[in-house]
KENU-742700 format. One line per field, with one value per atom (N, C-alpha, C, O, CB): residue number from 1; atom name; x, y, z. Coordinates in steps of 0.001 Angstrom, whole numbers, padded with zeros to 6 digits. Glycine has a CB too. Layout:
<pts>
rotor: NUM_...
kenu: CA_...
X: X_...
Y: Y_...
Z: Z_...
</pts>
This chain:
<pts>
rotor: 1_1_1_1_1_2_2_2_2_2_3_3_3_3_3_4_4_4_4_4_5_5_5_5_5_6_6_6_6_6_7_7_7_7_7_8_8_8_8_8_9_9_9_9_9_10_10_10_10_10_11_11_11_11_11_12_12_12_12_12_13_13_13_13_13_14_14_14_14_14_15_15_15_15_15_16_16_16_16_16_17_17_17_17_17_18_18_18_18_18_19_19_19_19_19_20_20_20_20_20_21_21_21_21_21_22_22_22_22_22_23_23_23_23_23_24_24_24_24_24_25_25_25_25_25_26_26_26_26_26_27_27_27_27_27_28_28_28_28_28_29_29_29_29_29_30_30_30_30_30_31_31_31_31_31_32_32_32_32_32_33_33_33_33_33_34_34_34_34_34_35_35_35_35_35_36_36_36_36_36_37_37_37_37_37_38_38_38_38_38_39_39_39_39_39_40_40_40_40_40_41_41_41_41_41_42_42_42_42_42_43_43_43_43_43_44_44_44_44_44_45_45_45_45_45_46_46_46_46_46_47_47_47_47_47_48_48_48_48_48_49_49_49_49_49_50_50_50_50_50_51_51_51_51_51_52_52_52_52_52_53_53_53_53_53_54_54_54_54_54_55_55_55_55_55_56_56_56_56_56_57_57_57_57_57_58_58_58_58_58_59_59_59_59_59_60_60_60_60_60_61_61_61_61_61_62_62_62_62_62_63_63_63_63_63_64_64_64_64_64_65_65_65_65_65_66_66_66_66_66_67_67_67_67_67_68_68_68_68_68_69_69_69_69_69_70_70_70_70_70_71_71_71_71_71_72_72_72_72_72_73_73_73_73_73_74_74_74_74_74_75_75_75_75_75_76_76_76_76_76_77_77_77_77_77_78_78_78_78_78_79_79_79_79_79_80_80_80_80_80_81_81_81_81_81_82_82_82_82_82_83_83_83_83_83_84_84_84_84_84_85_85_85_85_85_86_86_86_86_86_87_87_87_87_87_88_88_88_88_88_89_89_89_89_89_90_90_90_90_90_91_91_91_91_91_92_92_92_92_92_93_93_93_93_93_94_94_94_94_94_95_95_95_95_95_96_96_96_96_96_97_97_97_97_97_98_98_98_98_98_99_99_99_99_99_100_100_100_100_100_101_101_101_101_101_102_102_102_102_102_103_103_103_103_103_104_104_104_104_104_105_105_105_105_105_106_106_106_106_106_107_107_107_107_107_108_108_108_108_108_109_109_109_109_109_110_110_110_110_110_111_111_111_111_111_112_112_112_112_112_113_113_113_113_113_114_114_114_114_114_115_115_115_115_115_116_116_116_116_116_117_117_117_117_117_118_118_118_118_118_119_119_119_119_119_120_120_120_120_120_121_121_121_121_121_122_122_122_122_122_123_123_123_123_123_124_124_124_124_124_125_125_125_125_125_126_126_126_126_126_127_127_127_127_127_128_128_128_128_128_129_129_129_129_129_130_130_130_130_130_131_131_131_131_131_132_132_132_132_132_133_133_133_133_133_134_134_134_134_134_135_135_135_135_135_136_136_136_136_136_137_137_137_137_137_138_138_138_138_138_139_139_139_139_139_140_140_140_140_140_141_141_141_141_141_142_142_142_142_142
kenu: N_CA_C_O_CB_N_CA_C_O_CB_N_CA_C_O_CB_N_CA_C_O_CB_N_CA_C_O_CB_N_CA_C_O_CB_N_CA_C_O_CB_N_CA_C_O_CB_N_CA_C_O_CB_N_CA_C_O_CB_N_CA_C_O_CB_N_CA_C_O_CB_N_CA_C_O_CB_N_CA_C_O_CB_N_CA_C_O_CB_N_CA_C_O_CB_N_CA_C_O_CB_N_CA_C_O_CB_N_CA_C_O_CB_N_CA_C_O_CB_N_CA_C_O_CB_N_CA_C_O_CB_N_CA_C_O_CB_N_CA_C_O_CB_N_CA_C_O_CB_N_CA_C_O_CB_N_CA_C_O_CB_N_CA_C_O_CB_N_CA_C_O_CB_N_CA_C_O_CB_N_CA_C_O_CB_N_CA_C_O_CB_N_CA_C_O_CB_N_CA_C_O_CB_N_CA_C_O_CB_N_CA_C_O_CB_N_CA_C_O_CB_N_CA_C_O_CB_N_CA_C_O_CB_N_CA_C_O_CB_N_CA_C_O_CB_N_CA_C_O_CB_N_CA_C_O_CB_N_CA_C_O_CB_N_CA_C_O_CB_N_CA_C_O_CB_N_CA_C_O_CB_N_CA_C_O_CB_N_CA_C_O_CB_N_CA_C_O_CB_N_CA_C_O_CB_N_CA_C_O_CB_N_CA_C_O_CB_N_CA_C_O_CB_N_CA_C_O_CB_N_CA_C_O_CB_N_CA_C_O_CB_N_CA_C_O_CB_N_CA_C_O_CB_N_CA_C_O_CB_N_CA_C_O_CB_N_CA_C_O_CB_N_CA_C_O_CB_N_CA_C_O_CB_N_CA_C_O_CB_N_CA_C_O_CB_N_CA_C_O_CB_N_CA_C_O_CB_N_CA_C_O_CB_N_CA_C_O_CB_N_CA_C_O_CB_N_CA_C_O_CB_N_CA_C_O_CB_N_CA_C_O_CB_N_CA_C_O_CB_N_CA_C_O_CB_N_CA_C_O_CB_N_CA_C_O_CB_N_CA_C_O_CB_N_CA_C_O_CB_N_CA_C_O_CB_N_CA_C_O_CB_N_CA_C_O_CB_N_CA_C_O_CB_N_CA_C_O_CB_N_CA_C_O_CB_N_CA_C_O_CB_N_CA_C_O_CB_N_CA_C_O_CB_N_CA_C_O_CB_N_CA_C_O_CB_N_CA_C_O_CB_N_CA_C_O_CB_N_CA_C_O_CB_N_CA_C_O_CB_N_CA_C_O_CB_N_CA_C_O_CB_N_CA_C_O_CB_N_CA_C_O_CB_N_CA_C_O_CB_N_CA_C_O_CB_N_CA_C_O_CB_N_CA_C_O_CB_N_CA_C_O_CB_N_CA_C_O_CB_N_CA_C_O_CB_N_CA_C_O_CB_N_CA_C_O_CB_N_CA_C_O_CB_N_CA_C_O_CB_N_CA_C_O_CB_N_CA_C_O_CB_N_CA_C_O_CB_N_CA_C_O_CB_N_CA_C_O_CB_N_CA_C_O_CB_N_CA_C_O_CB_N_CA_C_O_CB_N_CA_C_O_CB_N_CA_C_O_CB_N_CA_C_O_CB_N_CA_C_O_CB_N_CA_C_O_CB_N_CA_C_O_CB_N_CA_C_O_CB_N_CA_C_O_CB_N_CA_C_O_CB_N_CA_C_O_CB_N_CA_C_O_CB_N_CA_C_O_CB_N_CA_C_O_CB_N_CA_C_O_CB_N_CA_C_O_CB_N_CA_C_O_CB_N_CA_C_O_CB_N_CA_C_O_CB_N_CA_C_O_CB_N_CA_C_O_CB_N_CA_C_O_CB_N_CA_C_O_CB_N_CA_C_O_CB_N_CA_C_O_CB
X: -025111_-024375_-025071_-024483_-024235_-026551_-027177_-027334_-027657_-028661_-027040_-027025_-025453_-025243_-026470_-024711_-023182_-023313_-023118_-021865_-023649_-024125_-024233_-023504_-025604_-025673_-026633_-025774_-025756_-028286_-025064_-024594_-023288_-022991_-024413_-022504_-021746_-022119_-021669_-021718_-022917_-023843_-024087_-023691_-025529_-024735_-025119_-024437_-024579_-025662_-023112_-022015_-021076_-020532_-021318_-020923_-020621_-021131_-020624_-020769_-022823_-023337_-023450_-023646_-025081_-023122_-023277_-021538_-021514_-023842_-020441_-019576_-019435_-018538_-019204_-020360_-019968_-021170_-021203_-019702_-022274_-023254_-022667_-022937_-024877_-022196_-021901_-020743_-020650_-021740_-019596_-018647_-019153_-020339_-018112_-018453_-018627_-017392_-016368_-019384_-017285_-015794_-014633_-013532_-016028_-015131_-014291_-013700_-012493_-014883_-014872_-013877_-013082_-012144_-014411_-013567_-012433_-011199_-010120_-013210_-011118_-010022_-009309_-008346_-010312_-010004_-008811_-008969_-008241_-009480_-010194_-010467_-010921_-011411_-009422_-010602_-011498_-010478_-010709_-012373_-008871_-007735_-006771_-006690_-007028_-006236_-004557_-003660_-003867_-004107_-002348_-001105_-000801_-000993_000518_-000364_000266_001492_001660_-000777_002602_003946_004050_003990_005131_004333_004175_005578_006195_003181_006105_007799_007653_006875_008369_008817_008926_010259_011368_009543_010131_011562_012323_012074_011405_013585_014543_014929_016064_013892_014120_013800_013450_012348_012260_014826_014479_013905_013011_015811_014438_014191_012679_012117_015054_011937_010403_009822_009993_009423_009438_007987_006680_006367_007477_006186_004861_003962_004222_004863_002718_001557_000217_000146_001171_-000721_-001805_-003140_-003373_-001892_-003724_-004917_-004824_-005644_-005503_-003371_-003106_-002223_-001316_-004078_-002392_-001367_-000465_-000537_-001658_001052_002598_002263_001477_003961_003065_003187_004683_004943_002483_005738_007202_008117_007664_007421_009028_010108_010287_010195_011359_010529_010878_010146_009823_012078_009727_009155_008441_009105_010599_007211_006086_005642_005813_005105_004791_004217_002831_003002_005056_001698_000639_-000459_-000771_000324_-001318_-002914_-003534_-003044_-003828_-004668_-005615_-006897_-007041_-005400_-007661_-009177_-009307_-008955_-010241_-009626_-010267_-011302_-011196_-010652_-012188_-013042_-012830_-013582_-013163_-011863_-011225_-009987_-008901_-010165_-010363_-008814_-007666_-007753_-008905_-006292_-005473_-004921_-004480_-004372_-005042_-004489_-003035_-002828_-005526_-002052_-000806_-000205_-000440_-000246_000347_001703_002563_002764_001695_003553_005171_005373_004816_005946_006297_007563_008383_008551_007518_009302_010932_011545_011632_011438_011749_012517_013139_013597_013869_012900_013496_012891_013404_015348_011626_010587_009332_008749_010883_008871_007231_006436_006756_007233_005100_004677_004261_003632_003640_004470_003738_002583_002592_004457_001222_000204_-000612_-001065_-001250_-000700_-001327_-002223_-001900_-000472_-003663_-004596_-004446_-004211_-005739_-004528_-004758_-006027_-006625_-003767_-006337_-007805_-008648_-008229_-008392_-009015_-009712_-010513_-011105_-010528_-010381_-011219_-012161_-011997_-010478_-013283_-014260_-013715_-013559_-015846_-013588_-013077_-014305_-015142_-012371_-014200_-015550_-015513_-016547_-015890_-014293_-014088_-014512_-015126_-013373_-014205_-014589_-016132_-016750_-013922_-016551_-018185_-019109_-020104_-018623_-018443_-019119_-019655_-020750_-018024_-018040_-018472_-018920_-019137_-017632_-018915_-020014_-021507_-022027_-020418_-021910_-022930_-023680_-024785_-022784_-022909_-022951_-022907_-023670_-021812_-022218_-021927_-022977_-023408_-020202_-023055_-023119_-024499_-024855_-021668_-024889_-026387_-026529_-025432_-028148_-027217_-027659_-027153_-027147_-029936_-026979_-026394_-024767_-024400_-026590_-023937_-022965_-022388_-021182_-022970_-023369_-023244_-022962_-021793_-024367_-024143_-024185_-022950_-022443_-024764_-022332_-020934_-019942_-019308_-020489_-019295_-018671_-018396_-017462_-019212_-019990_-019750_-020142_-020019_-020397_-020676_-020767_-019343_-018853_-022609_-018804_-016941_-015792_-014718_-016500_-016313_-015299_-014710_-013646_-014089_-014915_-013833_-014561_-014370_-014080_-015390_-015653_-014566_-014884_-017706_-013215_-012508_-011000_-010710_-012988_-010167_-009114_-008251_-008741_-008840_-007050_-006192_-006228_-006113_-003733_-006460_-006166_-005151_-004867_-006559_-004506_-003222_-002888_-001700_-002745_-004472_-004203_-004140_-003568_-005686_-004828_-004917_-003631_-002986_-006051_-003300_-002141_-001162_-001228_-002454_000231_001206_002154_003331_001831_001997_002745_002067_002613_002288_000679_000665_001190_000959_-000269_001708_002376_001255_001132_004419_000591_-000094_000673_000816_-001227_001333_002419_001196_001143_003180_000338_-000660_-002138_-002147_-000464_-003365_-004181_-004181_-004790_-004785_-003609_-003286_-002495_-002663_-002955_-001238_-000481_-000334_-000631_000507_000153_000326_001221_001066_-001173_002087_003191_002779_002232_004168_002808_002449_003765_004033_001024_004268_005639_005044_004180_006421_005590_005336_006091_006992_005404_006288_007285_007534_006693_006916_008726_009003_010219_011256_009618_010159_011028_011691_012807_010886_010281_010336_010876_010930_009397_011576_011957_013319_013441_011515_014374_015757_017227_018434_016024_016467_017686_018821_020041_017656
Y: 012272_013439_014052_014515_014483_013996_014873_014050_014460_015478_012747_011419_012009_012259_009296_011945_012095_013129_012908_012450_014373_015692_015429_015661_016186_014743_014706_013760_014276_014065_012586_011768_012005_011519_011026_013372_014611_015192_015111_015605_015742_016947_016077_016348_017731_014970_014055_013802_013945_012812_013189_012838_013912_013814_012011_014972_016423_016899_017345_017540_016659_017488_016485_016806_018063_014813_013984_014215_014521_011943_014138_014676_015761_015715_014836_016884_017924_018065_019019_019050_016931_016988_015750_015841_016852_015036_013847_013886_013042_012665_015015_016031_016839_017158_016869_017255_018369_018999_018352_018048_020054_020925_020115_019997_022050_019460_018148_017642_017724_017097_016750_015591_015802_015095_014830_017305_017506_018206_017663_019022_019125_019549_018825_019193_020683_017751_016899_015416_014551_017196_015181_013855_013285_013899_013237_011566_010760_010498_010131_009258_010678_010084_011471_012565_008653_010859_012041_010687_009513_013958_011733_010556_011562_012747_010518_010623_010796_010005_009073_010025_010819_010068_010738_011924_010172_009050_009024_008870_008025_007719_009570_009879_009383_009603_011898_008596_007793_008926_008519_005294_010120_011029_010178_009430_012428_010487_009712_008030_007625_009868_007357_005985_005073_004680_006088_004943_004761_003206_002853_005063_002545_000962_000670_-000398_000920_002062_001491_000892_001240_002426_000403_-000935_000483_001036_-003135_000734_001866_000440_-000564_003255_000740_000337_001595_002624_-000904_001169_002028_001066_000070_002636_001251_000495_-001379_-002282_000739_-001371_-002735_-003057_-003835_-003476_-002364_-003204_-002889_-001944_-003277_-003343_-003062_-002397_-002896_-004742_-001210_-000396_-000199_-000060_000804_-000162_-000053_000205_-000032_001041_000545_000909_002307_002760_000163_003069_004681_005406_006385_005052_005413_006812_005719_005187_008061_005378_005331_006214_007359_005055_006056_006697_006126_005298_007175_006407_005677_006276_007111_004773_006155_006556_006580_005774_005511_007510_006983_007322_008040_007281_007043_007970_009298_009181_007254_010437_011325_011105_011359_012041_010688_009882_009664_009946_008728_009196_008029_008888_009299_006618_009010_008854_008165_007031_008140_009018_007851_007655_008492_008017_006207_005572_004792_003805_004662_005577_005422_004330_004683_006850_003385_002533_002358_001915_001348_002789_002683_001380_001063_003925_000532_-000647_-000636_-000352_-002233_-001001_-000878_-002023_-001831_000763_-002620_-003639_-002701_-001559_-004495_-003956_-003129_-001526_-000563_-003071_-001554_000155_000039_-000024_001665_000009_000472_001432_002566_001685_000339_000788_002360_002521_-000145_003075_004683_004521_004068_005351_004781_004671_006308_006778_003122_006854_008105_008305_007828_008971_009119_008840_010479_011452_008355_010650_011986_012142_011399_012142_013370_013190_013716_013030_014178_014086_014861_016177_016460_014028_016887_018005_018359_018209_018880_018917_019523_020784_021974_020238_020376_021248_021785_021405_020301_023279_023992_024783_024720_025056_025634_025749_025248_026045_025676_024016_023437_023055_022912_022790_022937_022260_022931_022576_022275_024676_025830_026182_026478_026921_025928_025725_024296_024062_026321_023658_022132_023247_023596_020072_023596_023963_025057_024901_024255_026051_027153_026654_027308_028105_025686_025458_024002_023690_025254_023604_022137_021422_020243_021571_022169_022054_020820_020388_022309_020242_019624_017641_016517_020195_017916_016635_016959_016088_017139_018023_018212_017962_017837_018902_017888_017654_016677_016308_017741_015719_014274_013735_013146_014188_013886_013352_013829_012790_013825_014882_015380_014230_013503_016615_014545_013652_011920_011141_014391_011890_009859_009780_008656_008679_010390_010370_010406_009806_011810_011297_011489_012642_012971_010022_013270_014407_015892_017046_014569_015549_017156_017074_017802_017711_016159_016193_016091_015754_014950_016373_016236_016195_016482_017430_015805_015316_017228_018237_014195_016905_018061_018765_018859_018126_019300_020598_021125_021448_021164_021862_023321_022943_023627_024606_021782_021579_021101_021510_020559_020354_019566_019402_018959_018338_019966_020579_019336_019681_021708_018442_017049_016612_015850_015636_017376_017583_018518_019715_017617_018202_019348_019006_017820_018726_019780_019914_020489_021708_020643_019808_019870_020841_022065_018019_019815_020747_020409_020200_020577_020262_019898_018192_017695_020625_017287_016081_015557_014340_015945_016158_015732_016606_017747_015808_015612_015771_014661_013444_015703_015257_014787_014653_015584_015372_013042_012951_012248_011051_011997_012851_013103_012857_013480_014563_011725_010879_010959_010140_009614_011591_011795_009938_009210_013301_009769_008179_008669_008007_006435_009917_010128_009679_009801_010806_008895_007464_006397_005616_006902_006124_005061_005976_007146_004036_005100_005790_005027_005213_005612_004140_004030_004033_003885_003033
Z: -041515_-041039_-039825_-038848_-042161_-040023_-038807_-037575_-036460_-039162_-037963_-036806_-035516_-034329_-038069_-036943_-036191_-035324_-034129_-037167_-035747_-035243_-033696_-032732_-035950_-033912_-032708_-031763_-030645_-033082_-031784_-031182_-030054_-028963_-032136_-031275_-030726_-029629_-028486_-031533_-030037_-028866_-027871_-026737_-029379_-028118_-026284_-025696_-024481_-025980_-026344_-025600_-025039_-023938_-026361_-025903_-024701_-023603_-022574_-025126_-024164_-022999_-021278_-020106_-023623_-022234_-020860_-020285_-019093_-021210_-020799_-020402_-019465_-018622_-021186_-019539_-019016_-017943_-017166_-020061_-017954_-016956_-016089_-014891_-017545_-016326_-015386_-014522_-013631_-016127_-014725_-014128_-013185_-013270_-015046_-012256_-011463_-011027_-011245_-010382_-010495_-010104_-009576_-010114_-008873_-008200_-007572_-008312_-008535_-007019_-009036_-010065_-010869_-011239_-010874_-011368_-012930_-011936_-012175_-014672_-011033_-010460_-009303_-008632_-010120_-009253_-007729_-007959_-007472_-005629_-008904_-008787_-007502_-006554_-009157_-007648_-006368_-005556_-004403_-006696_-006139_-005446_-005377_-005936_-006342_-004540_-004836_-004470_-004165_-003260_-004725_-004766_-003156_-002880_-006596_-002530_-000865_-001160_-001946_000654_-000043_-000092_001044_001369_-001305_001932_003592_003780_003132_004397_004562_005239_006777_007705_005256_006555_008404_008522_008175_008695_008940_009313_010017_010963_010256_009215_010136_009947_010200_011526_009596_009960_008268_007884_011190_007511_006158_006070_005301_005182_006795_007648_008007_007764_009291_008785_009119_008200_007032_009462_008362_007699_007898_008952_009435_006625_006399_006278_005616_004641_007231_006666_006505_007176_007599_005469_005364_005869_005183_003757_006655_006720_007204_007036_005151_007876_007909_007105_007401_007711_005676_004284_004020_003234_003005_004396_004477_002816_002011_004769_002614_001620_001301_000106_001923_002199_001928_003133_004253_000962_003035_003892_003723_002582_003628_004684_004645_003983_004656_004144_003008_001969_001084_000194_000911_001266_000176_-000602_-000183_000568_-002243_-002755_-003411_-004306_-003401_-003137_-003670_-003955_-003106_-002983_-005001_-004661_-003176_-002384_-005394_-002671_-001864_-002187_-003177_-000649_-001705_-001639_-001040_000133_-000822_-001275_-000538_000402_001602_-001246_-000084_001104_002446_003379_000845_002469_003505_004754_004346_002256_006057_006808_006260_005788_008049_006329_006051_007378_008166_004895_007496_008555_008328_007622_008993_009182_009079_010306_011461_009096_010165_011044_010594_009463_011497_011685_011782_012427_013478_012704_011683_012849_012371_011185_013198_013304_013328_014338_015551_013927_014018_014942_016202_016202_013997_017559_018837_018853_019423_018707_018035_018490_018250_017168_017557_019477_019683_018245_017888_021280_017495_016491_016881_017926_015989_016378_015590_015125_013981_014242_015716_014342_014254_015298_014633_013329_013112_012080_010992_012967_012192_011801_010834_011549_012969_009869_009049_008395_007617_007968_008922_008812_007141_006209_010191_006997_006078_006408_007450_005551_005277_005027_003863_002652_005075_004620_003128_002111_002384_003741_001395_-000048_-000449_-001268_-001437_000713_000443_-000932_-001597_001671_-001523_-002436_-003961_-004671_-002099_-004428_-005080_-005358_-006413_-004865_-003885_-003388_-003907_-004541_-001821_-003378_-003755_-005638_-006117_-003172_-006385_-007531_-008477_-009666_-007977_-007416_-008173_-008281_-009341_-006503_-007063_-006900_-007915_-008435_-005770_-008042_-008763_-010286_-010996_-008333_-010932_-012187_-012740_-013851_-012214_-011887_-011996_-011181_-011196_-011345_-010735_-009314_-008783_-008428_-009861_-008626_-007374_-008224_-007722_-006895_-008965_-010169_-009393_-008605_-012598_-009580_-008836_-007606_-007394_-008874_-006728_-004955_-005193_-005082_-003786_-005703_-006317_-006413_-005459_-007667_-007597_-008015_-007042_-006858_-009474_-006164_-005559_-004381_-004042_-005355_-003890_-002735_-002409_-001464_-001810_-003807_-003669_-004527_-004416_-004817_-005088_-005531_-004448_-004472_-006422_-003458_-002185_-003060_-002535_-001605_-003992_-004692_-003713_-004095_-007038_-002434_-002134_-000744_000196_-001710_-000570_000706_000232_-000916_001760_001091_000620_002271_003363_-000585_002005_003678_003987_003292_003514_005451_005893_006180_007374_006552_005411_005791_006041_006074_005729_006642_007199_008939_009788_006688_009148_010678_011000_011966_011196_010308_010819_009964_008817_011232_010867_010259_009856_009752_011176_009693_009338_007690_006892_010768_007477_006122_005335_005505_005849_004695_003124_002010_001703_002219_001506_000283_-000761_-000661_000443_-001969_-002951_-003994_-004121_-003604_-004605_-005392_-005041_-003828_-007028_-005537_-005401_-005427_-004479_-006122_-006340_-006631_-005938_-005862_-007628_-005078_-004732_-002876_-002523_-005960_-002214_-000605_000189_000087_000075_000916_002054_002842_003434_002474_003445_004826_005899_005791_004814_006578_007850_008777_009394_008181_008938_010239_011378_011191_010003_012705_013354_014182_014709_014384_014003_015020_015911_015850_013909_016835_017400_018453_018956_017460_018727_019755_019708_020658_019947_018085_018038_018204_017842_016876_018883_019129_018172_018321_020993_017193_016796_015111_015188_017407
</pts>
């Protein structure tokens, strides 16, 4: 009984030490759903890797730029780079709750960034997990 006890307690307390603010509130990924306005036909790639036609939906990393291309038959590719931001918020309470074990996980997780929204108005941030990325192809004319 006092085995079970003890085996309890470690595994909570490694639970709640091996966590930090980031990870439990945004995680390492969000779901992005990339919009070709206008253009239900474009060919989406992320990083090189065809993802769909018109409106994708997928995991990415926080970590990471997402790197966006548009094609369209008879139209010059679109490619747009969305950048990231530090999720000082969150960072702040890794730090405060969670110390220097916290930074740790935050930022070898990629959970202390998230796409930037506030800079650039082609991001929509839905919730913390979730974000719109609107791709303008106004260039393509047809």
């Amino acid at each position: 009984m006092k085995n079970r006890i003890s085996i309890a307690a470690v595994s909570l307390s490694m639970l709640m030490l091996l966590n930090s603010c980031g990870v439990m509130f945004g995680g390492s990924r969000y779901e992005g759903t990339i919009i070709a306005n206008g253009h239900p036909n474009a060919q989406i790639y992320v990083d090189g890797q065809k993802m769909g036609n018109g409106q994708v939906t997928s995991l990415f990393p926080r970590n990471k730029s997402l790197n966006v291309e548009l094609k369209e038959d008879g139209c010059d590719a679109k490619q747009q780079t969305f950048n990231n931001a530090f999720r000082t918020g969150n960072f702040i309470l890794s730090v405060v709750s969670f110390g220097i074990l916290g930074i740790g996980v935050d930022l070898g997780t990629g959970a202390a960034y998230k796409p930037d929204h506030k800079n650039n108005p082609a991001v929509h941030k839905v919730t913390d997990k979730k974000y719109t990325f609107n791709v303008d192809y106004s260039d393509c004319k047809k």
